[in-house]
N, C-alpha and C positions, 0 to 999 in steps of 0.2 A: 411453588409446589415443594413442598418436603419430599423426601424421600429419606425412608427409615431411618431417620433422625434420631427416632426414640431409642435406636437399637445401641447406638454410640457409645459407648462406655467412657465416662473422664478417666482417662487414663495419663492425659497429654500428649507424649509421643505416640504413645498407642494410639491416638487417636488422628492424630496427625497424617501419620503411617498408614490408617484405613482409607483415609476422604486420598490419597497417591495412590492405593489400590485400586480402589472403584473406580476412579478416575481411570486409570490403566486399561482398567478391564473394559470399560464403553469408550474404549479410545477409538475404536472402528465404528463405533455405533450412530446411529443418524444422530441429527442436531438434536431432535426433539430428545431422545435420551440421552445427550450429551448435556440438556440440558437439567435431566435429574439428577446427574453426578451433583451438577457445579450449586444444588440448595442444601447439601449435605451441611450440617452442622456440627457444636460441640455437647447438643443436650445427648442425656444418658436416661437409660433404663434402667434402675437397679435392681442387682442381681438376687435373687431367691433359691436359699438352698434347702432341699428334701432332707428328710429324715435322716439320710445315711451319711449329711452331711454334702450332696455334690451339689454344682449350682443344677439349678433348674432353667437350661435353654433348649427346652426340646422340641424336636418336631417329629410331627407324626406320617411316613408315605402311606400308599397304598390305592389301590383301582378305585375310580368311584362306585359307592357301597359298601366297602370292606367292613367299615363301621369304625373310622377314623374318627369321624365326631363323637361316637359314645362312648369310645373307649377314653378318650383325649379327654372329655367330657369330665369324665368318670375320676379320672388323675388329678385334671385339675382342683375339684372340691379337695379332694384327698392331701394334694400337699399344699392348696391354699394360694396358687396362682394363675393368672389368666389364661381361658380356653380361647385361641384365635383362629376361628376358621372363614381363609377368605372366601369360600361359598357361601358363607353366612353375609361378610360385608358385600357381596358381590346382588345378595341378592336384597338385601337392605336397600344397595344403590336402585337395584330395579324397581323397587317398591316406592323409593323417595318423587319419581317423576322429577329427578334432576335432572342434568343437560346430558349425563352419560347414560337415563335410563335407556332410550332407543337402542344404539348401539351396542349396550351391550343385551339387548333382551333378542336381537338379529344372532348375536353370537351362541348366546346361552341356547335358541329353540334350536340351533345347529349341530350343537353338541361339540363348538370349536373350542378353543381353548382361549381367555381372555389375554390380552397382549398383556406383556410384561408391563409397562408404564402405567397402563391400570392398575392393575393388581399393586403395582408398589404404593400409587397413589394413594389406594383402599387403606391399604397397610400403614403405611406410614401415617396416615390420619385418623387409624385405630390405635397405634400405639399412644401416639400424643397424647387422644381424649385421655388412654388409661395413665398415661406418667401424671397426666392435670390430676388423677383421684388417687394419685399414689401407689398406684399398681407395680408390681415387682414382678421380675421374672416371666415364662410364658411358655406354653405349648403351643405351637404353631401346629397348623391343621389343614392342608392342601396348597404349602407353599413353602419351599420352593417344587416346581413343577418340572423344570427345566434344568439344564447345566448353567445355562447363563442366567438366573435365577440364584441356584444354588453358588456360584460363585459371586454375586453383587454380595449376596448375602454373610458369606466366609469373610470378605472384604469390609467386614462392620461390626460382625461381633464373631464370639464362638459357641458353635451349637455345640453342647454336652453330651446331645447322644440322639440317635433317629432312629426311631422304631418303624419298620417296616413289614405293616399288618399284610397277610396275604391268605388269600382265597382263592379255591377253586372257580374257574369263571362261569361256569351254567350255575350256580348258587350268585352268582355275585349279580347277573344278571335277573335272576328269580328277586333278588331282595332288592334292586335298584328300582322295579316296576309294583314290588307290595307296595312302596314307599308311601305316605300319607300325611296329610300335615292340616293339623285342624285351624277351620278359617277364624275360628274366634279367641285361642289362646296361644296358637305357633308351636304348641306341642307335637313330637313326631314319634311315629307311630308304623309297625309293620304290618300289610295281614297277608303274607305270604306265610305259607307255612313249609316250612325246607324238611323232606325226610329222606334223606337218600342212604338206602342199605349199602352196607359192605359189600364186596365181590372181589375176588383170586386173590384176597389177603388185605385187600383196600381196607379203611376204616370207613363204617356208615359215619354222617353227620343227618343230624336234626339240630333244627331251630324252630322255636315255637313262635308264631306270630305276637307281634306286640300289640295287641289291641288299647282300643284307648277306651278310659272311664265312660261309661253311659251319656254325660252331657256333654262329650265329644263327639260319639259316634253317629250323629246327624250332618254335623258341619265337617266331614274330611274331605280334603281336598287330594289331589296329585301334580306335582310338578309339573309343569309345561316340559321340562327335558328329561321325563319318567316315562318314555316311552319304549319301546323294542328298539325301535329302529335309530334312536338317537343313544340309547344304552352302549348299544354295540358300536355306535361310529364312537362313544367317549372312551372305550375301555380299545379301541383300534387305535385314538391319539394319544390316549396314556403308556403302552406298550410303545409306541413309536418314538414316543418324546420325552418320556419321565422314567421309564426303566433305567438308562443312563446315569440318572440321578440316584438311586442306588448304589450302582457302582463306585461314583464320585464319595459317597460317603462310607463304600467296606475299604476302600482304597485306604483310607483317613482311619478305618480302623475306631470308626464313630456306629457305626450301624448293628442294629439287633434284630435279628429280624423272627418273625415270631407268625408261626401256620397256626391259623384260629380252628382249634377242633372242635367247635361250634355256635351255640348261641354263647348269651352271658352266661348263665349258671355255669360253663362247661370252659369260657374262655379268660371270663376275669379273673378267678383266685390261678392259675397258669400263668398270668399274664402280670400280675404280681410279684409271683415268685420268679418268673423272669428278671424283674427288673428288681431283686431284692427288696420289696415295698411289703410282704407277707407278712410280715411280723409288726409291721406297721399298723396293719389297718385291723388285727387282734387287739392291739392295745388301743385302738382310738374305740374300738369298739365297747371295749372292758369299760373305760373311761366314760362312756356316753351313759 
């Protein structure tokens, strides 16, 4: 079993130095994750640098729904390297009927959080496929979740920067249960409709539902873990367990964090100019 192998930089010593780290770090850890240390290798992921010149190793936090995959999404065309969200390989696995769909389709309708040796497994065998087509660089997209997570991960490469999307939680929950996904293209889709006024100086936020093209709107579907009641137990073990994980990276002086004042029309050109990319996507536009 690999384990984010692809993230490995040839560095030589640097590399050496990380497979000491990791190992370090699951030194307490059962066999079975003692056992993803020791398939760590010397392949490399090469690096991808944006516009402004930095590398491109990002990852994106935030509650589930905040809308970490569309914004991630949305970067990644933009500066031309891979979107990786492990709710997406996670739920790949589920769809495949491999030997981990059971298990984890128990976890997922629970709204628990997948064990870390999954997840890296996922991972690490999404990286690979992408190094086999040449893939550079990467936005990471609900992972790492955790401290010990987040530290396997420091322990292999260096993330450049982690944007930490955040929302209001009765919107986050409104837009976890629009949620929709059509059975016949995997297109995703809202039709919640968010309008909530200002009050004692508050700012309102609106979002307008993202409905889908006509020859989807027969075939949508909703999440088996799109529910009220599993919404709230995911966004109760994200507070619990991944908040931390913020922390760990304002410490490092790596995190940006960024209060979405609404839908896209209202959060992306914001969310640009956050991350100095504004003047970017004027010229890619002029040029198109």
């Amino acid at each position: 079993m690999a384990v984010l192998k692809s993230l490995l930089r040839s560095r030589g010593s640097t590399t050496c130095s990380s497979l000491t780290y990791i190992r370090r770090t699951l030194s307490t850890a059962s066999e079975t994750d003692l056992k993803l240390s020791s398939s760590l290798n010397h392949m490399s992921l090469p690096l991808r640098k944006d516009p402004k010149g930095r590398i491109v190793q990002w990852v994106f936090l935030g509650c589930p729904g905040v809308g970490k995959g569309t914004y991630a999404s949305r970067l990644s065309s933009l500066l031309g390297v891979p979107h990786i969200a492990t709710g997406d390989l996670v739920r790949e696995e589920l769809s495949s009927s491999g030997p981990l769909a059971p298990k984890l389709a128990e976890i997922v309708n629970q709204g628990k959080l997948v064990s870390d040796e999954i997840i890296i497994n996922l991972l690490s065998k999404r990286l690979e496929a992408g190094e086999a087509k040449g893939e550079s660089g990467f936005i990471l997209d609900g992972f790492p979740r955790t401290i010990r997570q987040a530290e396997i991960l420091e322990g292999v490469t260096d993330i450049d920067l982690v944007v930490n999307l955040k929302l209001r939680e009765d919107v986050l929950l409104a837009k976890c249960i629009g949620r929709r996904i059509c059975s016949d293209c995997g297109g995703n889709y809202n039709v919640a409709c968010i309008d909530i006024k200002g009050e004692n100086g508050s700012p309102g936020m609106y979002m307008a539902p993202l409905l889908p093209p006509p020859h989807c709107a027969s075939k949508l579907i909703t999440r088996s873990d799109d529910t009220e009641e599993v919404v709230k137990e995911r966004l109760r073990i994200y507070n619990e367990m991944s908040q931390p994980v913020e922390e760990f990276y304002r410490s490092r002086g790596k995190l940006l964090e960024f209060n979405l004042p609404g839908g896209i029309p209202e959060s992306w050109p914001k969310l640009l100019q956050a991350l100095n990319l504004d003047d970017h996507e004027v010229k890619q536009s002029a040029a198109a």
